[in-house]
N, C-alpha and C positions, 0 to 999 in steps of 0.2 A: 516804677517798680515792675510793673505787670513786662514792658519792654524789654525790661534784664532776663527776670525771669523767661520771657520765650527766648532771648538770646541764648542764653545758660542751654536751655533744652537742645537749640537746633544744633549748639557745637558740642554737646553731647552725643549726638545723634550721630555726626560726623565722623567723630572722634570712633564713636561705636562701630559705625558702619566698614570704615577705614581698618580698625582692627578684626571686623570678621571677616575681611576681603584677604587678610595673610593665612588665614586658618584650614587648617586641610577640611574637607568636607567627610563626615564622620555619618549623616543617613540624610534621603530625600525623600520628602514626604508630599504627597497632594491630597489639597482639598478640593472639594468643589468638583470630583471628576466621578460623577453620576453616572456615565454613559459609558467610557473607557475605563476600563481598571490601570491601577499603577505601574504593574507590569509591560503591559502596551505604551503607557506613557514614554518611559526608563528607557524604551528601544528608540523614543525619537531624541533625547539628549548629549548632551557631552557629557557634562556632569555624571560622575558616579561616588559615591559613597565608597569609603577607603576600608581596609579590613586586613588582620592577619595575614589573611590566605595570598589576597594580591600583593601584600608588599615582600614578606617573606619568600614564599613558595613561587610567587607568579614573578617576584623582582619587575612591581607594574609600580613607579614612582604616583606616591599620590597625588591628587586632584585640589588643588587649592582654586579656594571658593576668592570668585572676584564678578564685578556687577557686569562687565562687559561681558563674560560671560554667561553668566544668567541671562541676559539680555538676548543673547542667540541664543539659547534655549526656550527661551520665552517665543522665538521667532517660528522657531522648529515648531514648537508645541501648536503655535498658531497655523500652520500651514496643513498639520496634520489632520486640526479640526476640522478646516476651510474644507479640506479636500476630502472631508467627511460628513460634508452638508453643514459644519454649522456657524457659518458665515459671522454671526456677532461675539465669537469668544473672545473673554475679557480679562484681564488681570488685574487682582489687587494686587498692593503692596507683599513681595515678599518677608515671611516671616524664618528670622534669622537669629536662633538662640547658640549661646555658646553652653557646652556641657562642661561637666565633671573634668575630661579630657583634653577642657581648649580645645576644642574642633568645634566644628561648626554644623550644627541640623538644622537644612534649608527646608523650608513649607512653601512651594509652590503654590498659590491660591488663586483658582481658576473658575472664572464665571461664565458656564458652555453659552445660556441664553439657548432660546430656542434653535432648533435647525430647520434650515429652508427643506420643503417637501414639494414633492413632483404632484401638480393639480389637475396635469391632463400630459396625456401624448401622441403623437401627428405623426403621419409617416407622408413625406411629399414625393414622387418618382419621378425625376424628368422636367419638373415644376408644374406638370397635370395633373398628373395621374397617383392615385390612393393605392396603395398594396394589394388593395383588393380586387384593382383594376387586373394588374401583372403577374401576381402572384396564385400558387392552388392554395385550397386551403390546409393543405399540411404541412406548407412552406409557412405560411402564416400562423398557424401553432407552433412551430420550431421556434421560430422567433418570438412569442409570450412565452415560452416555456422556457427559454433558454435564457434571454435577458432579465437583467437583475435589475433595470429601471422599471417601475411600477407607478400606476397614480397612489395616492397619497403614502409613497414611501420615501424617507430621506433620500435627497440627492447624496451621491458620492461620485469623486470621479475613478472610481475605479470600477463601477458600475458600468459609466460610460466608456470607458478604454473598449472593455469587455462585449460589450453591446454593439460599438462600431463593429468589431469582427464579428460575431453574429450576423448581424443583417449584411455585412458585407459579402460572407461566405454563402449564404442565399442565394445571392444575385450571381458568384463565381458558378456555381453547381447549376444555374440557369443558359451558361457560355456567357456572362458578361466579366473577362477578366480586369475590366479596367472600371468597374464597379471605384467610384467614389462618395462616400457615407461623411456627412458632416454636422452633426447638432446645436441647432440654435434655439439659444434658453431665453427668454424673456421672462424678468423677474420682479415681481410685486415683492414690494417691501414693506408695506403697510399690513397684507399676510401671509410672511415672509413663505413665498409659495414660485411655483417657477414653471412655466409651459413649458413641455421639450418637443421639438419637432424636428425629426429626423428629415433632411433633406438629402436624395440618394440620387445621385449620376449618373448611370449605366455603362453609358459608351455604347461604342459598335458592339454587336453579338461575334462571337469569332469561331473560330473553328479547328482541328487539330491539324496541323502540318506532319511535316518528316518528322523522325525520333533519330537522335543520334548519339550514337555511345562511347564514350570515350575513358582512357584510363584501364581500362583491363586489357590483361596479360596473358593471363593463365585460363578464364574462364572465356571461351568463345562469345563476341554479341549475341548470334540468336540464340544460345541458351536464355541470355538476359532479355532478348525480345520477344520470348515466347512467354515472361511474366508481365508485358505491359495489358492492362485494365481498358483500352480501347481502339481505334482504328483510326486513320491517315483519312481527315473529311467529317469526321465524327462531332459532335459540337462539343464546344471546350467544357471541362468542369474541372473544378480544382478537385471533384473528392475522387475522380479518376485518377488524378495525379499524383495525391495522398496514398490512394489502394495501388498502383503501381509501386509506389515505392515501397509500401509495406512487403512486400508481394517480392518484389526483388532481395530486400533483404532477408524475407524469409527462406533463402536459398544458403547463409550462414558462412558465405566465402569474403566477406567484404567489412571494410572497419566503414566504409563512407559508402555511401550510395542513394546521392543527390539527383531527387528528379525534380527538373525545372523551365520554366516557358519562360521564353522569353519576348519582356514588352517592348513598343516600340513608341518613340513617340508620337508615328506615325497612325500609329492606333491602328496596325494591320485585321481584318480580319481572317488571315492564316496564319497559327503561332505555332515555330519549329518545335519541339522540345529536347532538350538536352538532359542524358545522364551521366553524368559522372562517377566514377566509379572508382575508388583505393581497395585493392585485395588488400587482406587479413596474410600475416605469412604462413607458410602451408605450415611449416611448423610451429605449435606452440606446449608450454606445460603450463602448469597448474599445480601447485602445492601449499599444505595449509595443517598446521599442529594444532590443537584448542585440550581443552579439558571440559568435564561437564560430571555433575555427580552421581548420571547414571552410566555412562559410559567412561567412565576415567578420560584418561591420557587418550588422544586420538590423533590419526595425522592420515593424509591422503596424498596422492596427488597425480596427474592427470595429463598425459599427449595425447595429443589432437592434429592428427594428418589429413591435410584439406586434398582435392581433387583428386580423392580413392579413387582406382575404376571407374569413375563417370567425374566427367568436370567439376561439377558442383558433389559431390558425393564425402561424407565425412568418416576418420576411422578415428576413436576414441577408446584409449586402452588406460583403463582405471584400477588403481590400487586406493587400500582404506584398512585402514586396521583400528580398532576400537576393543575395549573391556567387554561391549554387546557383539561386537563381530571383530574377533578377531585376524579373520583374515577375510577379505570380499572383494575379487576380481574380477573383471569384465572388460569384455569387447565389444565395443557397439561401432556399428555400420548405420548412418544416415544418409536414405537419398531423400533429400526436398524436392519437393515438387512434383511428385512421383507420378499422380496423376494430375490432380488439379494444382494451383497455385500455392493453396495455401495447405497443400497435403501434404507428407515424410513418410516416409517406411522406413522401419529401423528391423537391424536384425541384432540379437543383444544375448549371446551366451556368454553364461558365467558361473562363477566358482564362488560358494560361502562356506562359511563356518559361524553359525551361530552360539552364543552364550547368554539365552534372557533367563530370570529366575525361575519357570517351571521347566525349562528342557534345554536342551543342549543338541545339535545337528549338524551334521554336512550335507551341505548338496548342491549338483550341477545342472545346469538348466541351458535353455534357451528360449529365447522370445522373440515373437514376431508380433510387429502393432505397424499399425495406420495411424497416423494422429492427423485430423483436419480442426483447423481453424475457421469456424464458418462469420468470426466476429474476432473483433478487438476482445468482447468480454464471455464466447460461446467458444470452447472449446470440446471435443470428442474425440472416441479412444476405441479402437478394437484391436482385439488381440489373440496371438494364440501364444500359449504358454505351456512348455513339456519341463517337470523337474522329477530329480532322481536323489531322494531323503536316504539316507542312514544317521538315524537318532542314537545320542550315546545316554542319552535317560530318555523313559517317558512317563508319566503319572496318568495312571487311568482311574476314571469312577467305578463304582461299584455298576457291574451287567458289561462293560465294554468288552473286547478282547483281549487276551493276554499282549502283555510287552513284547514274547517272544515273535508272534504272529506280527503285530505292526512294527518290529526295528527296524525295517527295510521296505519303500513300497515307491512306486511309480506313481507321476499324475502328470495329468494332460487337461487340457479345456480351454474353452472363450471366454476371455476377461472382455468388460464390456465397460466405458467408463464416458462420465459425461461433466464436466464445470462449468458454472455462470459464475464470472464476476465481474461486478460494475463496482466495486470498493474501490475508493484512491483518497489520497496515494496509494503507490501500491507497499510500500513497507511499514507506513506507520495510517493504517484507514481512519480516517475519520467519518463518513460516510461509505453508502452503498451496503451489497451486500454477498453473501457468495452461496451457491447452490452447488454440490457436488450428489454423485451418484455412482457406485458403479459395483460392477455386479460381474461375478465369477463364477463360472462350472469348472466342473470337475467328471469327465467319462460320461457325460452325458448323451454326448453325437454316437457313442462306442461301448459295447458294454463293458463295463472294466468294472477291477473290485471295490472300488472306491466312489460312487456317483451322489453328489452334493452340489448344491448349490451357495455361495456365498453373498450376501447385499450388505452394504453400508450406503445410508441416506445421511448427509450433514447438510447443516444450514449455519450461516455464520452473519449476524448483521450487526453494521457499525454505526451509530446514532449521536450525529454532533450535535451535544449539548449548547454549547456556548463556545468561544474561541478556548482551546487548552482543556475542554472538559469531554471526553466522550465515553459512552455509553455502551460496551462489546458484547455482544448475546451470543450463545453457540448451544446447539444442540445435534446433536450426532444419536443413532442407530442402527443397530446390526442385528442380522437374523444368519444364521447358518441352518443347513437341514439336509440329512440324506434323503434321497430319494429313492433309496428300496426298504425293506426291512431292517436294515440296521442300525447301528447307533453311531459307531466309530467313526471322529469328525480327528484328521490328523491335529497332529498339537497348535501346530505352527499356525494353520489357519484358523482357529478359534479365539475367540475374544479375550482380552484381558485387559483390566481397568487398575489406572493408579499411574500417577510419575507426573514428569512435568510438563505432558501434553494430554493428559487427562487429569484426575481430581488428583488434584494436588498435595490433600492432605495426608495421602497413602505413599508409600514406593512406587518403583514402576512393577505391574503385573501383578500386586498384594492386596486385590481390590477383589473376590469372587469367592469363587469354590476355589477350596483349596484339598489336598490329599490330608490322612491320617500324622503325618510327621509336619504338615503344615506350609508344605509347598502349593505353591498356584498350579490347577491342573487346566484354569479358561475353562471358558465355558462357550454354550452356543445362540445364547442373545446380552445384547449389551444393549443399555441406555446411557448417556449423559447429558449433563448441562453446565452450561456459564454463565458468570452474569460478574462484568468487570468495569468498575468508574477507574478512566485513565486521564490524568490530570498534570497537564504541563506546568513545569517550576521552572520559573527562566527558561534561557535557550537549548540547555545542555541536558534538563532530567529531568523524567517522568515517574509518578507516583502511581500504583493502583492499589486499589482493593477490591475483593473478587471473592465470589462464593462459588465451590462447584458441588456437582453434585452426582451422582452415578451408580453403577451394579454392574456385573454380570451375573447372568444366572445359569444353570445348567440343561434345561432344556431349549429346546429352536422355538422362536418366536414367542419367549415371554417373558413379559415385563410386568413385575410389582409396585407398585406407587410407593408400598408402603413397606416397602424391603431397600431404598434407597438410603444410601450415604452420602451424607456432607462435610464439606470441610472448608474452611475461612482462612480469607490469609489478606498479604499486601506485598507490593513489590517494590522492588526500584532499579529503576533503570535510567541510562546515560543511552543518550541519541549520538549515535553513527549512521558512516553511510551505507551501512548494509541494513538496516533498522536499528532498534533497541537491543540494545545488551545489557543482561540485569540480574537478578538474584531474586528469587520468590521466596516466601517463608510463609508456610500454611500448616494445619492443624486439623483434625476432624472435627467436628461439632455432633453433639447430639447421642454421642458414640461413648465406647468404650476402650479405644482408643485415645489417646490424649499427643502424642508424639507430635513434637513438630517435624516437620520435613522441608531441606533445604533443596529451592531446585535452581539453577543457572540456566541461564536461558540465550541465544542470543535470536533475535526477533520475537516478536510476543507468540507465544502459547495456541493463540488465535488470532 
């Protein structure tokens, strides 16, 4: 009897299994995944779970659930572990219910088991010699600092991928280009633990040969030879080779421009280098229409004439029309390289008409700026700047001067400007952070009737929480201030808080002093803050929520702690490849205000 009955079960089982193998798959669910969330799992399978949207809208035919499939999912899942240190993952039996729907909800049930962890690490050079032999010792901080293998921290092999170039790029920037890096692990299984010792090759030392350039047309070689990073005999480094090319394309005539040595099997110690080189075509446009809730209907766009006046020299003549400006043209002249490598001079007269909610103005200007690049993540700014205002409203505080006296006024002075950023990516950060600076006169070199100074101090840092979670701080400051006896700070250059690059919960510009009828008149210090959790859903869109907080106030360089406003809100946003594009909806807190405020956004805020 007992024999029947387990027969009865097993063709049961069969029977069962057989019928949930035709069934569309309806959700995938894991257990047992302690370490990895499900989301991460979901990106290594085939299987996916069926729904409205994909069959309807997306016309994506469903996913019918079958064991041989599982099976290579199960395969995937394992590989994914492995290669994430955890050598013993295990599988139970899948759990396979049929719903309401006839479809089928698979339970993955995954047993991770311990993962193997790094017990010690060796660097061999040569098969003598210790790192400490060959190497300074800030070549040998670069590489702890930079490699993600650790003692007692999970093996992964993407640690090691990572790590190989590390220590490799070392020994390159020492002139050994034929540097070979290869890791052998010896691994205790009993506690599940693994030596790695890096054993490193060098090769011959070699040294720089001829440089040759090929592929341009338009742009003369020694233009492009007077941005190479070193000299013919000089000992090889690859970050020479890297800063040449940065360096050459910072000249902004070229779609390609490939610098490259070339090896031999021979293992030369003199290596030629070659650049290659594809010009950009001298003509090009640019044009772009969006909407946004502060600026309405918007649209630009943009010719770009290469080899102006000087070979590498650029003329760019810009249109932009927006609800905030409705009309804003410009001429900008860029020579790269002007004096150093990674210098520009730009000359940049132009024509506005602005419309923000406390004033309304035209005016024509021009500008002259320096920009050097002294880093990947250090940039600097000097400049002179001449503009010529006629305002068709202005709102002044109680003591200022009449309307009639400032509708019309000249300004001149040295903008001064500085940015650090180590944040990356660079459109969606999840680390790093950014430091900006920069600071404006006004007739200070000259006596003129208007003499002021302007500063804003920002700071922006990005704190990755966990995979999809991070962490955005930002805090920003500004001071304005005449420097004679007067009061009179023009409109334009005065602070104003509120919109969707400030607190949110406001308008733009509806955040200060405002006049008797309730217009914004800015003011001459500003404070703000941020504080935003941005949290990946799937691959396509991010969630936050964010609190900000802020003032202006009406005299130079003061700030109240307890005069500040906040406001709460959340976002959502779809990933492109310009960044995030998305919609904010925020609110004041605390306040007397209640209104919410819609703001579109495309890249984040901060």
């Amino acid at each position: 009897m007992k024999n029947i009955l387990l027969a009865i079960f097993l063709l049961l089982a069969i029977l069962n299994s057989g019928a949930q193998e035709n069934l569309i798959i309806d959700k995938i669910k894991f257990e047992g995944n302690d370490h990895f969330p499900a989301s991460k799992l979901r990106e290594q399978i085939v299987m996916e779970p069926n729904s409205w949207f994909k069959e309807k809208i997306l016309r994506k035919e469903p996913i019918i659930y079958s064991e041989t499939l599982y099976n290579g999912d199960k395969k995937r899942i394992r590989r994914f572990y492995q290669k994430n240190g955890y050598l013993d993952v295990a599988f139970d039996t899948p759990v396979l219910l049929i719903n309401k729907k006839n479809q089928v909800e698979v339970t993955i049930r995954i047993m991770e088991n311990l993962p193997v962890t790094i017990s010690e690490i060796t660097y061999v050079v040569d098969s003598v010699y210790s790192v400490d032999q060959v190497l300074k010792n800030r070549d040998i901080r670069k590489i702890d600092l930079q490699t993600g293998s650790t003692e007692d921290r999970i093996f992964r092999d993407e640690d090691i991928t990572n790590d190989k170039l590390v220590i490799a790029e070392v020994f390159y920037n020492q002139g050994y280009p034929y540097t070979q890096v290869e890791p052998k692990l010896t691994l205790d299984t009993s506690t599940n633990t693994t030596d790695l010792e890096w054993s490193i090759t060098r090769g011959p030392q070699s040294y720089f040969g001829e440089t040759y350039v090929t592929g341009n047309q338009r742009v003369p070689s020694k233009s492009i030879l007077r941005q190479i990073n070193y000299e013919t005999g000089e000992l090889w480094s690859k970050k020479k080779i890297d800063e040449t090319q940065e360096q050459i394309y910072n000249q902004g005539n070229y779609r390609v421009a490939s610098v490259r040595t070339q090896l031999t099997s021979e293992k030369n110690d003199t290596l030629p280098v070659y650049i290659r080189i594809r010009e950009a075509p001298r003509w090009s446009t640019r044009f772009g229409v969006g909407y946004g809730r502060e600026d309405k209907f918007r649209t630009f766009s943009e010719l770009q004439y290469l080899s102006f006046l000087t070979h590498t020299g650029r003329l760019n003549l810009y249109a932009k029309h927006s609800g905030l400006e409705p009309y804003n043209f410009y001429l900008k002249f860029s020579q790269p390289s002007f004096l150093f490598p990674f210098n520009t001079f730009t000359v940049h007269p132009f024509l506005l008409k602005q419309n923000e909610p406390g004033y309304k103005l035209n005016k024509w200007g021009v500008n002259l700026t320096f920009l050097q690049n002294f880093s990947d993540e250090l940039n600097t700014s000097i400049g002179y700047v001449f503009e010529d205002v006629q305002l068709d409203t202005l709102n002044l505080s109680e003591g200022e001067l009449t309307p009639e006296d400032r509708s019309f006024y000249r300004k001149s002075g040295i903008v001064l400007g500085a940015i650090y950023n180590n944040s990356e990516p660079i459109l969606d950060p999840v680390q790093g952070y950014i430091l900006s600076l920069n600071v404006k006169t006004n007739d200070l070199w000259k006596e003129r009737e208007i003499p002021y100074m302007r500063i804003i101090a920002e700071t922006k840092t990005y704190i990755g929480i966990s995979r999809g979670l991070t962490l955005a701080l930002k805090a920003k400051l500004g001071g304005i201030i005449r420097t004679d006896d007067q009061e009179f700070i023009p409109v334009e250059e005065r602070f104003f808080a509120g919109g969707s690059y400030s607190v949110r919960g406001w308008s733009r510009g509806y955040l200060g002093p405002k006049d008797v009828n309730g217009i914004p008149i800015g003011g001459k210090s500003l404070l703000e803050g941020s504080a935003e959790f941005r949290f990946d859903v799937g691959r396509r869109f991010k969630l936050s929520l964010f609190s900000d907080a802020g003032n202006v106030w009406q005299n130079p360089f003061s700030y109240h702690l307890n005069d500040l406003h906040y406001a709460a809100g959340f976002g959502i946003h779809i990933k492109t490849p310009i960044g995030p594009a998305g919609i904010d909806f925020a609110r004041p807190v605390f306040d007397s205000e209640d209104k919410w405020q819609i703001h579109f956004n495309i890249g984040h805020t901060f």
